[in-house]
Wavefront OBJ file of the C-alpha trace (Angstrom):
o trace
v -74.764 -0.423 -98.443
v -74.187 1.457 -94.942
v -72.761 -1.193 -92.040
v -74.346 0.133 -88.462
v -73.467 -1.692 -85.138
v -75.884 0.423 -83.327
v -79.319 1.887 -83.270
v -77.871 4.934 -82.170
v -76.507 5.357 -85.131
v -79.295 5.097 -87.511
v -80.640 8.466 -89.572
v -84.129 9.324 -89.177
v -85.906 7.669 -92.408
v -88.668 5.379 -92.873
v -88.068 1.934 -93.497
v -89.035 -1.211 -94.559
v -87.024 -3.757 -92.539
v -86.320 -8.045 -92.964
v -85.658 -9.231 -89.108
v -83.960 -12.175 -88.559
v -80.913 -14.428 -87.137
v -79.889 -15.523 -90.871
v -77.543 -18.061 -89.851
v -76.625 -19.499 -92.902
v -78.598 -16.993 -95.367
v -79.870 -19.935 -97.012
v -82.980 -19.531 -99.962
v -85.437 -19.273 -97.015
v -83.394 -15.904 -95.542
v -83.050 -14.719 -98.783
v -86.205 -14.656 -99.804
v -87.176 -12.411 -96.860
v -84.761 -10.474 -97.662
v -85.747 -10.137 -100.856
v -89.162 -9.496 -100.211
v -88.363 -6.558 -97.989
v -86.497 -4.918 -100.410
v -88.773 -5.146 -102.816
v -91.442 -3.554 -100.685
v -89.281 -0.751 -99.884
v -88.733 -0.093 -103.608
v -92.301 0.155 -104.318
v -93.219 2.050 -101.653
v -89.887 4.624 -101.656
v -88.772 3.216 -97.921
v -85.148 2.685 -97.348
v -84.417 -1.398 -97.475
v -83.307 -2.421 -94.067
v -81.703 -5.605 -93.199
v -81.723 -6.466 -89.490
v -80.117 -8.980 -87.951
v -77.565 -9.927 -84.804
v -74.236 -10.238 -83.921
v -74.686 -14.134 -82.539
v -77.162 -16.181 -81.970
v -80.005 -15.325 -79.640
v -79.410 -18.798 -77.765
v -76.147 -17.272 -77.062
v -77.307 -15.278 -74.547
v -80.747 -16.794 -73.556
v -80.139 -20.133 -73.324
v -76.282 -20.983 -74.022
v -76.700 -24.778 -73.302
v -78.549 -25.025 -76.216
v -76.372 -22.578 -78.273
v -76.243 -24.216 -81.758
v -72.702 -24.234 -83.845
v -72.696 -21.416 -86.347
v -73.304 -22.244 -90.325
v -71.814 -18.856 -91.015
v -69.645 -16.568 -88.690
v -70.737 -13.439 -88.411
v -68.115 -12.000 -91.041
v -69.683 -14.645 -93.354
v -73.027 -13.606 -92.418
v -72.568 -10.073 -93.109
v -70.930 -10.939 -96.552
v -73.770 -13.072 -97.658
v -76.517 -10.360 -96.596
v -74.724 -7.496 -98.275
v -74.304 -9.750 -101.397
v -78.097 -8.989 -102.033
v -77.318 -5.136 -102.187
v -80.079 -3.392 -98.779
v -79.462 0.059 -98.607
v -78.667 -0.728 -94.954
v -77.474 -3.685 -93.132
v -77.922 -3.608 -88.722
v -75.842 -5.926 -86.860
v -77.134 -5.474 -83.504
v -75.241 -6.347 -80.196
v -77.794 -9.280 -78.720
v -77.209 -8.374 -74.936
v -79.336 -9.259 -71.814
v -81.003 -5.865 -72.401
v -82.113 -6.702 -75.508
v -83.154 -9.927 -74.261
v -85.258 -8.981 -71.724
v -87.547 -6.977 -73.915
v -91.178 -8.253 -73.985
v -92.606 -8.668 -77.796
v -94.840 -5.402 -77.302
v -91.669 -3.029 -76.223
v -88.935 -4.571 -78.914
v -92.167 -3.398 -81.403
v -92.523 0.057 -79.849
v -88.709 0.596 -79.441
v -86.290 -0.884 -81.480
v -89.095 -1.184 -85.148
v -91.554 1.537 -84.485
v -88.666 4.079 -82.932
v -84.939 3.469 -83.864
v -86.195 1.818 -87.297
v -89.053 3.971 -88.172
v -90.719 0.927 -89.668
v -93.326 1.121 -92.333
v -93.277 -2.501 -93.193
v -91.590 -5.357 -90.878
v -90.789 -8.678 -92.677
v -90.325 -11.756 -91.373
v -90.189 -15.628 -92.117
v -93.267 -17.893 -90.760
v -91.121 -19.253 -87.647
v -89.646 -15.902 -86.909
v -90.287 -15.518 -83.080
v -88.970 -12.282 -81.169
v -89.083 -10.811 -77.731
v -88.600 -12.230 -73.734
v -87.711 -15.511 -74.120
v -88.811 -15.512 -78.305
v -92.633 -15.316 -76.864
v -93.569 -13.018 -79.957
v -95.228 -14.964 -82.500
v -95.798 -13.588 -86.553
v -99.572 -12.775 -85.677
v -98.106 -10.953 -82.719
v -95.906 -8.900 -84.778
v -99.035 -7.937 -87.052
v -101.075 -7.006 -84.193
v -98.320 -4.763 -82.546
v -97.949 -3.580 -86.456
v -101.351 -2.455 -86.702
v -101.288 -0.068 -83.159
v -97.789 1.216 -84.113
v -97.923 2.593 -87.560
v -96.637 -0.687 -89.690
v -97.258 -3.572 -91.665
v -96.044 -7.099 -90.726
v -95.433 -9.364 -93.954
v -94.827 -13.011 -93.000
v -93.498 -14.945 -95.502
v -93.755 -18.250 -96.274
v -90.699 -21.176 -95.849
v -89.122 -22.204 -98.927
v -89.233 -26.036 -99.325
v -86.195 -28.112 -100.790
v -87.217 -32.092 -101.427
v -90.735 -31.268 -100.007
v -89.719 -30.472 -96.710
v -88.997 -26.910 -94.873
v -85.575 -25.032 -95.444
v -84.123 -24.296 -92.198
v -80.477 -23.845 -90.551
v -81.444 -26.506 -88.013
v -81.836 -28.913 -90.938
v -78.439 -27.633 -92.879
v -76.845 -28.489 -89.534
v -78.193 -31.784 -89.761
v -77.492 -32.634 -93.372
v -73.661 -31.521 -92.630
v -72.667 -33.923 -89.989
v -74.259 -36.949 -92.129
v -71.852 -35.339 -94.716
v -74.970 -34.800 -97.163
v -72.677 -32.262 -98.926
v -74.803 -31.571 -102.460
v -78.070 -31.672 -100.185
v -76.622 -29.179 -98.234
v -75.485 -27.339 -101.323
v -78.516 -27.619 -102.993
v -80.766 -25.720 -100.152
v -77.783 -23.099 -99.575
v -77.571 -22.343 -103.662
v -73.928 -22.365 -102.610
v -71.469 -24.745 -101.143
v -70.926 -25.220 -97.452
v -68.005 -23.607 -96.321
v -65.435 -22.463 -93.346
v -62.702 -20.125 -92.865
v -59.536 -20.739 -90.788
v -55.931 -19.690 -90.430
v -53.381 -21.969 -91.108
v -51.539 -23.225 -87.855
v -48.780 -25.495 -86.846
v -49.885 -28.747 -86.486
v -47.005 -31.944 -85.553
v -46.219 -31.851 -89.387
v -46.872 -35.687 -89.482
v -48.476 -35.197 -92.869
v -44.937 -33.929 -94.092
v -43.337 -36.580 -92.731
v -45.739 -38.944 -94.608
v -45.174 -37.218 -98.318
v -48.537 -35.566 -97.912
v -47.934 -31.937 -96.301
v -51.432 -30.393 -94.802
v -52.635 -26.751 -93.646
v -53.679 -27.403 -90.577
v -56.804 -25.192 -90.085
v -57.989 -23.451 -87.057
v -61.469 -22.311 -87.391
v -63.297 -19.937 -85.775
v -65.063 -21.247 -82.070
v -68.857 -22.068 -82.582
v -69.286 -22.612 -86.359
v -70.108 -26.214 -87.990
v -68.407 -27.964 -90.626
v -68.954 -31.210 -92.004
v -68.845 -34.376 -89.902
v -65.692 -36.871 -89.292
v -64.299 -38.010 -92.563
v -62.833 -36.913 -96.060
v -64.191 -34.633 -98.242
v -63.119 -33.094 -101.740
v -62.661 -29.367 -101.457
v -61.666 -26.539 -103.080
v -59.873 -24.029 -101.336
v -59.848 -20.087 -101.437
v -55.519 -19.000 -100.671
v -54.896 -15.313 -100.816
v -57.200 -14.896 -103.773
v -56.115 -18.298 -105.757
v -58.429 -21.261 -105.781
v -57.180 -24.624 -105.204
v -58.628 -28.458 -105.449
v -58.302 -29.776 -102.026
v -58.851 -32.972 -100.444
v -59.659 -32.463 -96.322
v -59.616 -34.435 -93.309
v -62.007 -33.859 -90.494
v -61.156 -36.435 -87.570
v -59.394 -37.143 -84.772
v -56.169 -38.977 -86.425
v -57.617 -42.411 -85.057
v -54.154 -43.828 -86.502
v -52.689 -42.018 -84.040
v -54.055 -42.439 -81.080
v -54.292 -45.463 -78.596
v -57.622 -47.555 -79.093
v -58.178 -46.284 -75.481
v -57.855 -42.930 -75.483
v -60.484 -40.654 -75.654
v -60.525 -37.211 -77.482
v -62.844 -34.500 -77.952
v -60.214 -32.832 -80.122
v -61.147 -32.424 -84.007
v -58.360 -31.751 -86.373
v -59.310 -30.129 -89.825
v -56.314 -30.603 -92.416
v -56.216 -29.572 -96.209
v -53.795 -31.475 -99.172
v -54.046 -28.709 -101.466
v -53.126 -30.138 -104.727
v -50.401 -29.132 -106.716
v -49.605 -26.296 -103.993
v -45.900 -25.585 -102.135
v -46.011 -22.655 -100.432
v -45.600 -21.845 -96.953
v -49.060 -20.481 -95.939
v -48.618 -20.551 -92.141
v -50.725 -17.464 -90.570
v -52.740 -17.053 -93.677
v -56.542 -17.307 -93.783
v -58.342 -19.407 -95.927
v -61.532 -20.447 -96.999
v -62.010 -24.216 -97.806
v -65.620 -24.856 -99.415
v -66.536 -28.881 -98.999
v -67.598 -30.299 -102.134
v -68.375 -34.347 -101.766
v -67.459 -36.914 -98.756
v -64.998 -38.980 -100.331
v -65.196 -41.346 -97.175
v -65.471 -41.793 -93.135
v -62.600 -41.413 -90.892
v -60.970 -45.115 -90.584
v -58.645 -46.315 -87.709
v -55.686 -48.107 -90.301
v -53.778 -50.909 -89.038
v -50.325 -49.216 -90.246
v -49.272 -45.859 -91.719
v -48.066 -47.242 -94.810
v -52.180 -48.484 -95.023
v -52.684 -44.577 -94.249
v -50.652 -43.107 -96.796
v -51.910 -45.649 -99.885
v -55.098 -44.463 -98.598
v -54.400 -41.018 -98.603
v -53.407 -40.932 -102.583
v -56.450 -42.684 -103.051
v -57.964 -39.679 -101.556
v -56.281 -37.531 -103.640
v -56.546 -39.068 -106.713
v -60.447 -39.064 -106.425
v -60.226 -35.551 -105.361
v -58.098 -34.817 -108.911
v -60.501 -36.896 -110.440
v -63.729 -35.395 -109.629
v -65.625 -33.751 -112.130
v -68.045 -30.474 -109.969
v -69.407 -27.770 -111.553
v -68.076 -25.904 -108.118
v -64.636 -26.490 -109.546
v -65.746 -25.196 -112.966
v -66.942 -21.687 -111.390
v -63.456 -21.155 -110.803
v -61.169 -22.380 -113.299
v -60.235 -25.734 -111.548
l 1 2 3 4 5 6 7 8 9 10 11 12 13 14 15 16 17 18 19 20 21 22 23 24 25 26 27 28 29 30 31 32 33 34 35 36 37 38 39 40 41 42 43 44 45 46 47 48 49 50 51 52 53 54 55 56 57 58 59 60 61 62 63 64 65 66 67 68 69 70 71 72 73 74 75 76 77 78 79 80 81 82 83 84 85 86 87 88 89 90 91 92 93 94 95 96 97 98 99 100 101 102 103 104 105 106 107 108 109 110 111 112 113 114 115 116 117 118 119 120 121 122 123 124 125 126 127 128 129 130 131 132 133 134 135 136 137 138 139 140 141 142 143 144 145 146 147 148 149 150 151 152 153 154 155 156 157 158 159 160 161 162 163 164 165 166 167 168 169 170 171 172 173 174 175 176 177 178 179 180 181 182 183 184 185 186 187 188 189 190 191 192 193 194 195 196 197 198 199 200 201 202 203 204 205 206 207 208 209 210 211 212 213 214 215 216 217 218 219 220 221 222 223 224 225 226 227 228 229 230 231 232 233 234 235 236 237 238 239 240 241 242 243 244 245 246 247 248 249 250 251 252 253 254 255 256 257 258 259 260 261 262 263 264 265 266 267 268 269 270 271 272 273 274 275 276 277 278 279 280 281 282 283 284 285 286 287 288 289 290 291 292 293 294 295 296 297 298 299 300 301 302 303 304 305 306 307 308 309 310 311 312 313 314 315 316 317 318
């Protein structure tokens, strides 16, 4: 698969391209993915994949600028995981922005892309202020030389796949719901930081994550885990909260602290990046009346986390 940043870098070849955001490349995404590339097989196109470097709310409307479900090294992981010839990861500017529907067709698919075939989803919108609807696209398709193919949204439990719902699901902690639409388990990638090393003093030593600004994880609580550490796969059992135990009744916080028990681990991992991919909510973040309260808590944590039978931890030897 070739990586471009730019249009300006693209060689002059027809093309049958899948446009879209694909936060989260979740069955939905992947099935216009799919799609595309399967046109551009039949048809002896090259199989384009184009998508953005953030979200589009990033830049038209940051207020409503929703939380990531995959960063975009994720995101560009996930997409060349189902092999295009060519993946574009185009820089969503103001420019870009600003174009209306009928000059992002003429420009950027019938001209930098050479598209023969344009794929989208059926609530894939495009353009000055995402104005451009799917019949749009066609219309514009028929004038400039291609075919718009719209396809359909995948259903999980009888309702429409989409990130907005994923994001949903994960802050009720509906982890195998989550799972289930994604075909994977939700994940998130951080680098191990100092933290105040309370869980050390407690007998229960954490990796204190720092994740990357924008992206969403599960909600406030406890969650079985396993965790990716410089190639080695490890149960975990993670906290997502503001240490409630902590902290005076009165005090306020806007501060979320993500820390990982990784079972039956040592090793001084500060600096290092991992990947921790949540599993099951074990529980909800609880103010405790003592620390000792905490810490018999905590075990309990950790025993259920030991204890927990997942095909997830199966896939990798756990």
């Amino acid at each position: 698969m070739e990586l471009f940043r730019s249009l300006s870098e693209l060689a002059s070849r027809p093309r049958a391209v899948a446009i879209g955001t694909f936060d989260g490349v979740h069955a939905g995404h992947q099935k216009v993915v799919r799609t595309a590339l399967e046109l551009a097989r039949d048809a002896g196109l090259t199989g384009s994949v184009l998508t953005f470097d953030r979200h589009p709310l990033a830049v038209i409307d940051p207020v409503r600028q929703p939380r990531l479900l995959t960063p975009p090294k994720t995101k560009i992981a996930l997409l060349a995981a189902l092999h295009p010839d060519e993946l574009v990861v185009l820089p969503f500017t103001t420019e870009l922005a600003a174009l209306s529907p009928g000059s992002f067709c003429r420009r950027v698919l019938a001209g930098a892309l050479q598209a023969r075939v344009v794929v989208v989803g059926a609530n894939f919108t495009f353009g000055r202020r995402g104005f451009g609807t799917p019949e749009e696209l066609r219309t514009a398709g028929r004038q400039l030389g291609f075919r718009t193919v719209v396809v359909p949204l995948e259903t999980s439990g009888g309702r429409p796949i989409s990130s907005t719902r994923i994001r949903t699901l994960l802050q009720k902690g509906a982890l195998e719901e989550v799972r289930a639409i994604l075909g994977r388990p939700p994940s998130t990638r951080g680098s191990v930081v100092h933290g105040v090393r309370r869980g050390r003093t407690l007998g229960v030593p954490t990796a204190n994550l720092e994740v990357e600004a924008g992206t969403i994880f599960p909600g406030r609580g406890v969650f079985a885990a396993r965790a990716l550490v410089d190639g080695h796969w490890h149960r975990a059992a993670v906290n997502i909260g503001h240490n409630p135990t902590f902290r005076s009744r009165t005090a306020d916080t806007t501060t979320v602290h993500i820390e990982a028990f990784l079972l039956g681990f040592q090793e001084n991992i500060y600096g290092h990046e991992i990947r921790v991919d949540f599993l099951h909510k074990i529980r909800d973040e609880v103010r405790f009346d003592s620390v000792e309260s905490l810490v018999a808590q905590m075990q309990t944590d950790i025993r259920a986390t030991a204890e927990l039978h997942d095909p997830a931890y199966d896939e990798v030897g756990l």
